[in-house]
C-alpha positions as CSV (number, residue, x, y, z in Angstrom):
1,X,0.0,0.0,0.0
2,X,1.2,3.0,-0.8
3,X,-0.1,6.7,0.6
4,X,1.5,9.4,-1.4
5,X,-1.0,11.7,-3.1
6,X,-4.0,9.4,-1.5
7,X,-7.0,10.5,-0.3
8,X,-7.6,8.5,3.1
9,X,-11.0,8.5,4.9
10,X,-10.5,7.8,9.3
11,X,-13.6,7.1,10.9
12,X,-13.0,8.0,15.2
13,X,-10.5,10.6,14.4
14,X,-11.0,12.6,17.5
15,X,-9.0,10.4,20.1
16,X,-6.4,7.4,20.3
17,X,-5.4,5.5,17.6
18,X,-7.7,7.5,14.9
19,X,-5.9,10.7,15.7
20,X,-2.8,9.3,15.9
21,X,-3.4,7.8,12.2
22,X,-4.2,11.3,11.0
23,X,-1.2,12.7,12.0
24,X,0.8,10.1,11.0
25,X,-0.6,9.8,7.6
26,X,0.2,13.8,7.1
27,X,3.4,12.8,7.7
28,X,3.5,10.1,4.6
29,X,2.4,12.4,1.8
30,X,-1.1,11.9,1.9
31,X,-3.3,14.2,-0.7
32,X,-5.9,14.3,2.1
33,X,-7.4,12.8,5.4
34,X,-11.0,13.1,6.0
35,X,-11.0,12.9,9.8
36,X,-14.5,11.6,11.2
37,X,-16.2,11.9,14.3
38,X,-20.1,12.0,16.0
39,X,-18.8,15.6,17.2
40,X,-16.6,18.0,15.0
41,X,-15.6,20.0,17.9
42,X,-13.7,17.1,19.1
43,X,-11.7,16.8,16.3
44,X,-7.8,18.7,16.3
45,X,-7.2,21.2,14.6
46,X,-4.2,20.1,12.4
47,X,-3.4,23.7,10.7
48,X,-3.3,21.7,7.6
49,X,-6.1,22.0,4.6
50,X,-5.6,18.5,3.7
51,X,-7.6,17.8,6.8
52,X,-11.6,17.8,6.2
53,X,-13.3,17.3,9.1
54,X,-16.5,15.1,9.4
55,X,-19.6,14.5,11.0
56,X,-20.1,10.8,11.5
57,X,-21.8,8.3,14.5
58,X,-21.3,5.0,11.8
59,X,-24.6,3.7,13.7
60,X,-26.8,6.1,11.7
61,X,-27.0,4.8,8.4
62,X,-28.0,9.0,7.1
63,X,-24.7,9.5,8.1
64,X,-23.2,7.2,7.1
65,X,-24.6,8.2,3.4
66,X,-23.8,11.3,3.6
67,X,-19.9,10.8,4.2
68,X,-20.0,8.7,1.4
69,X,-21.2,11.3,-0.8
70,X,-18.3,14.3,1.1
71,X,-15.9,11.7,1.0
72,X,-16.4,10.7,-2.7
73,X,-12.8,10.7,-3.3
74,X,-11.7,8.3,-0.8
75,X,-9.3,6.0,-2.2
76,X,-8.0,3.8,1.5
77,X,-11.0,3.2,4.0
78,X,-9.7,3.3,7.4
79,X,-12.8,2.6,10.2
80,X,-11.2,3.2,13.3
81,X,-14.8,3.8,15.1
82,X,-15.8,1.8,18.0
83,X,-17.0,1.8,21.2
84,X,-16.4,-0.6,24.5
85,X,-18.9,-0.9,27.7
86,X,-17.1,-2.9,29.4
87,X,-19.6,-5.2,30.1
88,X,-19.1,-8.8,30.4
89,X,-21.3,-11.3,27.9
90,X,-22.9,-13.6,30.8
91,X,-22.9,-10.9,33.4
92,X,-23.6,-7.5,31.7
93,X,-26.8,-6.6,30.1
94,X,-28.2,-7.2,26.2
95,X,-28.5,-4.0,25.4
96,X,-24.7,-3.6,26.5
97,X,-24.2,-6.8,24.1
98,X,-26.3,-5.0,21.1
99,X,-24.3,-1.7,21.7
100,X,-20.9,-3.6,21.3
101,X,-22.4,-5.1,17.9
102,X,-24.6,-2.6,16.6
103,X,-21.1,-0.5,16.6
104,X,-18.1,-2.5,16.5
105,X,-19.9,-5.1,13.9
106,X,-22.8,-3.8,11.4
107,X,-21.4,-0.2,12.1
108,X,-18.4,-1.0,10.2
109,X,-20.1,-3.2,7.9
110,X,-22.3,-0.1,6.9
111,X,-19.6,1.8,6.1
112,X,-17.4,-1.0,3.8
113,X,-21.3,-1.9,2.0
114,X,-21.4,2.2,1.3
115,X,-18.0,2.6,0.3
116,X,-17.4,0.0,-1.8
117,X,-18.6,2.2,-5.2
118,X,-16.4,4.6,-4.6
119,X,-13.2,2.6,-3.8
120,X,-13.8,0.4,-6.6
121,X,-13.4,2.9,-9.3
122,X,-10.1,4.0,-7.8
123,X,-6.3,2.7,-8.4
124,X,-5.3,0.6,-5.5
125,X,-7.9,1.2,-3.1
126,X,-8.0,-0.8,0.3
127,X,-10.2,-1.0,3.5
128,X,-8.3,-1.3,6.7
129,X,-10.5,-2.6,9.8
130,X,-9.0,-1.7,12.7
131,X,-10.2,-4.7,14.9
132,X,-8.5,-6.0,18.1
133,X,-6.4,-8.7,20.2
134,X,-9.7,-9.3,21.4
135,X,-10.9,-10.8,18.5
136,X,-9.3,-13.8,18.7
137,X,-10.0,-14.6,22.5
138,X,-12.5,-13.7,24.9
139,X,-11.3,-11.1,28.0
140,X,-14.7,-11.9,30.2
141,X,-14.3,-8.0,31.4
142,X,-14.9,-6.8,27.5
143,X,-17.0,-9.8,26.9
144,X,-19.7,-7.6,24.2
145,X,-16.8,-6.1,22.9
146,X,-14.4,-9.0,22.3
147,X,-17.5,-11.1,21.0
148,X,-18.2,-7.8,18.5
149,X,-14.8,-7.7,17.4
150,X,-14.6,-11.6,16.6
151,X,-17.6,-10.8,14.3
152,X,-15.8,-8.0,12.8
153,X,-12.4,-10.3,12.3
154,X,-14.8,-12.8,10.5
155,X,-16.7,-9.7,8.3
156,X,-12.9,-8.6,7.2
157,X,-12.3,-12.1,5.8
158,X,-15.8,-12.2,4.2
159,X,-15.2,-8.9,2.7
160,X,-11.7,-9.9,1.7
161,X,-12.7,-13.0,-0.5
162,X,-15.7,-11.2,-2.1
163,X,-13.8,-7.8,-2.8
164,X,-11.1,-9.6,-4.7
165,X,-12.7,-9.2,-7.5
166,X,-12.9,-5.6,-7.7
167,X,-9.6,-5.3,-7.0
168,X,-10.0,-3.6,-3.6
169,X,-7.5,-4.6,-0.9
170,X,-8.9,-5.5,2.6
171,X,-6.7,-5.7,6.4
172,X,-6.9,-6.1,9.6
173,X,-5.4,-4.5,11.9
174,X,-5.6,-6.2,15.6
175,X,-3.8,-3.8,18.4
176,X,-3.2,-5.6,21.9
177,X,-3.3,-2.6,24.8
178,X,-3.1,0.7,23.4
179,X,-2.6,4.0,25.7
180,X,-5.8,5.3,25.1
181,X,-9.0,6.8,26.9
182,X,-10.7,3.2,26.2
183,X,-8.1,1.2,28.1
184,X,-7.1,4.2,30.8
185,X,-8.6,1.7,33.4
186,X,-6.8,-1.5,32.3
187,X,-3.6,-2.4,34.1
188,X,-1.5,-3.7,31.3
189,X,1.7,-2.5,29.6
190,X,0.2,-0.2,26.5
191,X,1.8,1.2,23.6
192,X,1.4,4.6,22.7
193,X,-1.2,5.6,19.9
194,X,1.1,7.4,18.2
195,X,3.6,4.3,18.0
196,X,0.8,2.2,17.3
197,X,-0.4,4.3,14.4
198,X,3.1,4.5,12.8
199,X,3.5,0.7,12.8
200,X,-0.4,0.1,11.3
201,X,0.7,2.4,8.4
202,X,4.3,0.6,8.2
203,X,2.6,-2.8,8.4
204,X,0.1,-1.7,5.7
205,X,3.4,-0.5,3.8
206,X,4.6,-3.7,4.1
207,X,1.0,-5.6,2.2
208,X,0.6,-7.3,5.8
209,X,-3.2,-8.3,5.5
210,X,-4.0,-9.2,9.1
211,X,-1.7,-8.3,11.9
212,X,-0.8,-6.4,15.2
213,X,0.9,-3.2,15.8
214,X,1.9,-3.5,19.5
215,X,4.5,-6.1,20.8
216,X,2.0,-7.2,23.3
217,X,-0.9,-7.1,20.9
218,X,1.4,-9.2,18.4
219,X,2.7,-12.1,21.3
220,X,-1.1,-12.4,21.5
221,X,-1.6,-13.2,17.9
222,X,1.1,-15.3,17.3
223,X,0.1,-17.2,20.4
224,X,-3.2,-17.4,19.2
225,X,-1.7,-18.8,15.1
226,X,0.2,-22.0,17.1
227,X,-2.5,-22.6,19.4
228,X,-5.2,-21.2,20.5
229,X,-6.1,-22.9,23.7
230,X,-2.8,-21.4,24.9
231,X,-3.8,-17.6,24.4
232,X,-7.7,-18.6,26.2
233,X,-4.9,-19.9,28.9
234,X,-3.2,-17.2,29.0
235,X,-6.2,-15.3,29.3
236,X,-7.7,-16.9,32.2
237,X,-4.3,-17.0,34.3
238,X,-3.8,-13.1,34.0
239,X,-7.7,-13.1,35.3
240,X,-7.3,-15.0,37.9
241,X,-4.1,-12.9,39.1
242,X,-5.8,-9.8,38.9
């Protein structure tokens, strides 16, 4: 993948590893970077016109056309957007479980459904899910969120196979503990999002197609590809010591 003179569209802009991608994406020669979020006023001000803010809660399908039609240019899809509660699957409540999804899952899948026109008349276009460790195993603590995210993981290879054909690229991205507002409560080692976001834009670089930007995140997923009993294991020692 390669960013010079691309137009890049980042949905959850306004904090962690969205704004972090925006910067870092000025930094790789980008044409322009819409930067999306459900309030403008949250969004930086960069001091750069190749920054177009936009109004976007991916949940509201309205919305969701109507950055589609803005952001008509968009030649790399990057949906960042998503939400946590925190809420364990057995313990929390459904409507904690349908936030998780509704977001994290057919949220996302809105977006790649109303993008999919646009990026297929372009040269090299791509969608880049930003999904999560927690796709691949269960933390009971983010149960709606890990089970939304495995859903997502699953929609990424879906849209993979079926978007070969127009030529449009599709990755996932899978971050272990990031430094963010989302995990401020989580007692892990995190990386930082701006270290994140430079190694998701280096991996992309690279034509990894699913993969982890954070060493943890990473030791998780590798763990995970040579067996993944071991990384449910691992899992439910660090629960129990906590």
């Amino acid at each position: 993948m390669n960013f010079k003179h691309k137009t890049v569209f980042v949905s959850g802009a306004n904090r962690g590893i969205g704004k972090a991608l925006v910067a870092a994406l000025l930094q790789r020669d980008v044409a322009k970077v819409y930067a999306a979020a459900r309030n403008l006023a949250t969004i930086a001000s960069y001091d750069d016109a190749r920054v177009v803010p936009v109004a976007l809660d991916i949940t509201y399908p309205d919305q969701v056309r109507a950055a589609a039609v803005t952001a008509s240019d968009t030649d790399i899809l990057i949906n960042n957007a998503g939400i946590a509660t925190y809420a364990s699957a057995i313990g929390g409540t459904l409507d904690e479980a349908k936030r998780d999804m509704n977001t994290n899952c057919f949220g996302t899948l809105d977006m790649i459904r109303t993008f999919i026109p646009i990026l297929e008349t372009k040269d090299a276009p791509a969608i880049v899910n930003i999904v999560s460790i927690a796709a691949f195993v269960n933390f009971p603590f983010l149960g709606g969120y890990s089970a939304s995210k495995a859903a997502l993981f699953s929609l990424t290879q879906g849209a993979r196979l079926e978007l070969a054909a127009k030529g449009i690229a599709v990755h996932s991205v899978n971050p272990g503990p990031i430094d963010t507002d989302m995990t401020k409560d989580v007692a892990m080692d995190k990386t930082s999002p701006d270290a994140a976001a430079n190694a998701i834009l280096d991996g992309l670089q690279a034509g990894q197609l699913d993969f982890s930007p954070d060493p943890i995140g990473a030791a998780m997923f590798e763990t995970w590809r040579e067996d993944y009993r071991a990384l449910e294991s691992m899992i439910a020692n660090m629960m129990a010591g906590s």
